[in-house]
N, C-alpha and C positions, 0 to 999 in steps of 0.2 A: 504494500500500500504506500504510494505519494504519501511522502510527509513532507513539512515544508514549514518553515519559524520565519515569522517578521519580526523585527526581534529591536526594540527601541525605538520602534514609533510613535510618531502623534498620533493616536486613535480616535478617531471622531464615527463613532456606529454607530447614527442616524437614529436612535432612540428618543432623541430631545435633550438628548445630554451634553455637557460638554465635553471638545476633546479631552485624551488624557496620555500622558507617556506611558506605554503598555510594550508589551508584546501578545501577538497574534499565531498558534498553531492551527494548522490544515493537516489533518487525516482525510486519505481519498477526496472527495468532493465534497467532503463538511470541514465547518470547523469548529476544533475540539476544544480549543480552551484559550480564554482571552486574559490574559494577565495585567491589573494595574502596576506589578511590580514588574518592570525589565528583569531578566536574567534570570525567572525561577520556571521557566517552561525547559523541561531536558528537552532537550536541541540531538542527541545521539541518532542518527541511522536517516538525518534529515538533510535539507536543504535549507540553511541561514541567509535572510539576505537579509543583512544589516541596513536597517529602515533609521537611524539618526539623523535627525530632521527634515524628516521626510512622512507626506501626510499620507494615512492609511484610511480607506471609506468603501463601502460599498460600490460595485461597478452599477449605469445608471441605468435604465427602461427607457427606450422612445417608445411614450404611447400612441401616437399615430404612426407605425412606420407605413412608407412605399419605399418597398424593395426594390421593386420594379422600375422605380422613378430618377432618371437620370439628367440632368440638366432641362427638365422638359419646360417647353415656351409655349406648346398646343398640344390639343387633343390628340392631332395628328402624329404627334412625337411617343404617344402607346397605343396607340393603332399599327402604325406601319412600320414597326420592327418583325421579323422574322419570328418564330416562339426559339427557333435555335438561338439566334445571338441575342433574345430577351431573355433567356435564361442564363447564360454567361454575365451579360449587365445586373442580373439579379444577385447572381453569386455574386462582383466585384462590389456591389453595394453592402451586400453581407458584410465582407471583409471591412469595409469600409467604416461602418459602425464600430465595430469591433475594434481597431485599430483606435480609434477616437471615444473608448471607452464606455460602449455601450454593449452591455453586457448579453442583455436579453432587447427583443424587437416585439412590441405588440403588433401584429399585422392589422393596417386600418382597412387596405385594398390593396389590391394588385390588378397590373393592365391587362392579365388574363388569369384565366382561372388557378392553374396548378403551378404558377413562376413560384410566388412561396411558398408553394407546396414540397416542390422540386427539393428547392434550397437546402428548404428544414430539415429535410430529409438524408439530405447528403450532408450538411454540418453536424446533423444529429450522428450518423454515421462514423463522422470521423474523416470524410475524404473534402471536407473542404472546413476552411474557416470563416467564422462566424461566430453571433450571439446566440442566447436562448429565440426561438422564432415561434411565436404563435402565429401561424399563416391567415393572413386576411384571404377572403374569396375575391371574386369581381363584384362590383356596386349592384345591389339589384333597385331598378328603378322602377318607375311607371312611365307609360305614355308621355310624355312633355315634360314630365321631372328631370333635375339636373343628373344628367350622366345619355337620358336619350339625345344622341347624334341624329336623329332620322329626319327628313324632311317626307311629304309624299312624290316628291321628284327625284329625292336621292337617300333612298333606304341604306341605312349603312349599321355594322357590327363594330358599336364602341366597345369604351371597358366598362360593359356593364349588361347586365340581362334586365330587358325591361319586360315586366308582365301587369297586369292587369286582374284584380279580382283576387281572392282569397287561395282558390285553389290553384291559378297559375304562381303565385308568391308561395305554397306550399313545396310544390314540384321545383321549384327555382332553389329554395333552401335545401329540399332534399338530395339533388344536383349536385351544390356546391360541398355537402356534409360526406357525401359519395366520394368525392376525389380528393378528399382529406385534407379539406379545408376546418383550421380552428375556431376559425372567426367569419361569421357574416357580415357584413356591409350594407344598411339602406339607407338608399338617400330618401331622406323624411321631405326633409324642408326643400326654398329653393337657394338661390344661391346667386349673388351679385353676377356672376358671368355668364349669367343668362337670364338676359334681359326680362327673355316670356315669362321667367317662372321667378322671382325674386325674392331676397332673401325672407320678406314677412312672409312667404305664400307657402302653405303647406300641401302639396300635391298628394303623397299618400296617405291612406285612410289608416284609423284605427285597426280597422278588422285586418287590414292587411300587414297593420305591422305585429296586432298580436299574435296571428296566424306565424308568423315567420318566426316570434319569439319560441311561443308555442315546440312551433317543429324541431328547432335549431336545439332547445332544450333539451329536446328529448333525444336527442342525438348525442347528449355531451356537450354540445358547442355554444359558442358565447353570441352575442349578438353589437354590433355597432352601428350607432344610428348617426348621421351627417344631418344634426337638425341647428338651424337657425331661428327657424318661429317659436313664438311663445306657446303657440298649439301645436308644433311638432313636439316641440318636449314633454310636455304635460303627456301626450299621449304615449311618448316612446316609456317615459317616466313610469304610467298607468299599465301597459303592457308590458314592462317588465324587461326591457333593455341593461344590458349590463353596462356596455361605454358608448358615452355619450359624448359625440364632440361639436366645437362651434359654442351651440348656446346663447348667441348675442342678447337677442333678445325674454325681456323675462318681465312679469309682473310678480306681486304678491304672493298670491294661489301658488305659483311654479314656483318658487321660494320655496313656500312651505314642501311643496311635493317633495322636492329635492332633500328638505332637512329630514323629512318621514323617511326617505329610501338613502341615507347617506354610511349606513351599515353594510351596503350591496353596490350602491354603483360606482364606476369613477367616471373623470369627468375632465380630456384635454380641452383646453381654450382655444389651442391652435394659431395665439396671436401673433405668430411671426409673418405671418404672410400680409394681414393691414399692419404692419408697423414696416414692412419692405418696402408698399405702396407709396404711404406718407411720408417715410423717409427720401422717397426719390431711388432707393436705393435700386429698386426695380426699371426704373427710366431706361437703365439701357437695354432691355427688354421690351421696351415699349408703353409700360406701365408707371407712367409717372405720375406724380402725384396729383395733375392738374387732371389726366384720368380718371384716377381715383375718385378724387371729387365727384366728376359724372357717375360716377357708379356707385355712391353711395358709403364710398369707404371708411370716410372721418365718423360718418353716424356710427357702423356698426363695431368702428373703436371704440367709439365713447358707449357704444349701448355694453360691450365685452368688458369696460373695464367695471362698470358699473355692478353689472351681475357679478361678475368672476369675484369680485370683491365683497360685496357680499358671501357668497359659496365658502371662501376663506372662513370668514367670522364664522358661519355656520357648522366648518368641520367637515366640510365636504370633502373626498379627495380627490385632489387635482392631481392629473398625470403630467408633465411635458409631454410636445409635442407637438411640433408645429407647423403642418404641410410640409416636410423638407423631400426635397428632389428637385424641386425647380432651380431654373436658373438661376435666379434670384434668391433662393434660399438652398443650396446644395445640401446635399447628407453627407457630413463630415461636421458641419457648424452647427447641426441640432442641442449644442450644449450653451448655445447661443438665448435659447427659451429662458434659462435659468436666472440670468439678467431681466430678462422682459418680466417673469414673473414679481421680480421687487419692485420695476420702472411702472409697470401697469395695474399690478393687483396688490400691493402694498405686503409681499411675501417678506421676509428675513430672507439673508443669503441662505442661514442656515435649515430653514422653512422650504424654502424654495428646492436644495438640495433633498430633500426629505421627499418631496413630488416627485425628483428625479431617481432619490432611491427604495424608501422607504414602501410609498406607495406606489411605484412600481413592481416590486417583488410581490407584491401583497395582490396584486393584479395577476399576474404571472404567473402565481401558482395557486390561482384561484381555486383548482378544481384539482389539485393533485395531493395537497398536505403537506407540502412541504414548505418551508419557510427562506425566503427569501429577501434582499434588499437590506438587512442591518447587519454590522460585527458583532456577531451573539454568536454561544454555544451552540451548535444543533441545526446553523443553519448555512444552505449550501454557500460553497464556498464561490464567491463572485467579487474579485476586489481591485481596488485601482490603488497602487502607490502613485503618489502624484511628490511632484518637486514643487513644493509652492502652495500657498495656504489660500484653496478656494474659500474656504469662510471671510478673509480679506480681500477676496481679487476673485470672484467665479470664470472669469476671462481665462484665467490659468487651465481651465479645462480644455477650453477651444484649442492648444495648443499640443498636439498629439507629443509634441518632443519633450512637453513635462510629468507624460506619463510613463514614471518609470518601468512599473512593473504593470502586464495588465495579468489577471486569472480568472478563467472564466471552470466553475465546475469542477475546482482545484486545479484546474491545469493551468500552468504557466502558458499564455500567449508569448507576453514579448516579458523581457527584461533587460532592463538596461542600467541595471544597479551599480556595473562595475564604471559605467561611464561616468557617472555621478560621483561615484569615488574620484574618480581622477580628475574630475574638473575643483570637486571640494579640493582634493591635495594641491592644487596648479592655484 
């Protein structure tokens, strides 16, 4: 059995505690014993990497991942890839995360059905590297809801199955549960980039989304809903949705809904993608801010920070997770969210961290038993040595070269401990 000692680190283990000088043992893929005292963990028959001054944390969760999502600027950019070289791009995105310290991948979608499937599979395996992967399916939509591509002059197969009616939404989940999908995808609400259907505007029905909770349930699998309106939520809420993302809009009633069911769901914000907008930082994509404007952008910031921040005070838990795959927002920078969360939703650094680790593990091994996302005894082993104290500077994450060590599952990915040595000695 992998054994392995972190041995005189800063140990910050996402409990709400504060950091502490410890040591850290890993037996196989758990770990065994977390020491406030350095030096009293027997180190014999292991692997020491001497962690002095050097912070140890939980690896994090993207709760919205697209694996499948590679610099994309249009629709057309997950439509018209090959499934062979969309599944190569899926793997490299894998790694990608992985690399930038994201330990485990909640899948929110993928541009076809089995890319995350694939992945999982083969990471789970062993022959490729990666995070933990809950495989998202394709988006199942409706008629004129965001994700349908079709016009009547030009019927087209986006990424997404659109049906109609309770028992086409039935067959479509049980579909996606068939080719070993973990996670389902509906788009509830609508959604600023299309125009027809906006983001107050709730195209699918109740019955349809409880139908699909319903099935996907009984199959094992989780359910995630793409809601913006105050009535897609209430109803994804009412039907029994596990992650919920977006959310802008909200009244009272939906408040409370969320404080009744905040035992069961989580819940990304996804505000990286309007703070890209407004920032301009999108412009060279096309998406500037004066754009944005046209489309509604600034509202459904201020409507995001307004709920999200409430949801906080309430104990909701929020996941990271921010549409990353776009041009404008790559996967590699999704540790970027962690910042937004203090800027926008009035988190602590160390609060904010805790979305990215805490309750993400808690997400993750929703339905398995096992414990994830904190430095505790008993639970799997997932952890980031980092050079540099995110609790002062979360930015130090963005930075793949200040992650010393990454372990995913007790395994050692990378480590670069002895570099660190030598630049400390230099």
């Amino acid at each position: 059995m992998n054994k392995t000692i972190f041995a005189g680190a800063r140990v910050w283990d996402a409990s709400g505690a504060a950091p502490f000088e410890g040591d850290v043992l890993v037996e196989g893929n758990r770990i065994r014993a977390v020491s406030r005292t350095p030096g009293q963990l027997a180190s014999a028959g292991g692997q020491v990497i001497d962690a002095k001054g050097l912070f140890l944390m939980p690896g994090m969760t993207e709760g919205h991942a697209h694996l499948s999502f590679e610099a994309v600027t249009a629709t057309e950019d997950l439509i018209s890839p090959p499934p062979e070289e969309h599944t190569l791009l899926t793997a490299r995105v894998a790694k990608v995360l992985l690399d930038h310290g994201f330990t485990s991948a909640w899948g929110a979608s993928e541009a076809k059905l089995r890319l995350g499937v694939a992945v999982r599979n083969e990471v789970d395996a062993g022959r490729l590297q990666g995070p933990r992967i809950r495989a998202g399916s394709l988006e199942i939509t409706v008629t004129g809801g965001m994700g349908d591509e079709s016009r009547l002059h030009n019927p087209r197969n986006g990424p997404s199955i659109v049906v109609d009616g309770v028992e086409e939404m039935r067959k479509a989940v049980r579909l996606c549960c068939r080719e070993g999908c973990d996670n389902i995808k509906l788009d509830v609400s609508g959604d600023p980039f299309y125009p027809n259907t906006p983001a107050h505007t709730t195209p699918m029905s109740f019955d349809e989304i409880r139908v699909a909770v319903e099935t996907a349930h009984a199959y094992g699998r989780r359910v995630n809903a793409h809601t913006r309106s105050a009535a897609g939520t209430k109803a994804c809420l009412r039907a029994g949705v596990d992650m919920l993302y977006h959310c802008e809009y909200s009244d009272p009633e939906l408040l409370d809904l969320f404080e009744a069911a905040k035992d069961r769901v989580f819940v990304a914000p996804t505000v990286s993608l309007f703070h890209s907008i407004v920032s301009n930082e999108a412009a060279p994509n096309g998406l500037s801010a004066e754009i944005g404007g046209y489309m509604g952008i600034p509202g459904l910031l201020e409507a995001s920070v307004k709920t999200h921040a409430e949801l906080r005070k309430r104990g909701i838990r929020h996941l990271i997770g921010g549409d990353y795959g776009f041009a404008w927002s790559r996967n590699g920078t999704n540790a970027r969210d962690l910042g937004f969360f203090v800027k926008y939703y009035g988190y602590s650094p160390a609060e904010a961290l805790r979305c990215a680790t805490a309750n993400g593990g808690a997400a993750m091994t929703v339905d398995s038993g096992d414990k994830l996302g904190e430095v505790r005894e008993g639970y799997l082993a997932d952890l980031l040595l980092v050079d540099g104290d995110p609790l002062a500077d979360l930015s130090v994450l963005l930075d793949a070269g200040r992650l010393v060590v990454i372990m995913k599952d007790g395994q050692i990915h990378k480590n670069s401990s002895n570099a660190v040595e030598r630049r400390a000695a230099a």
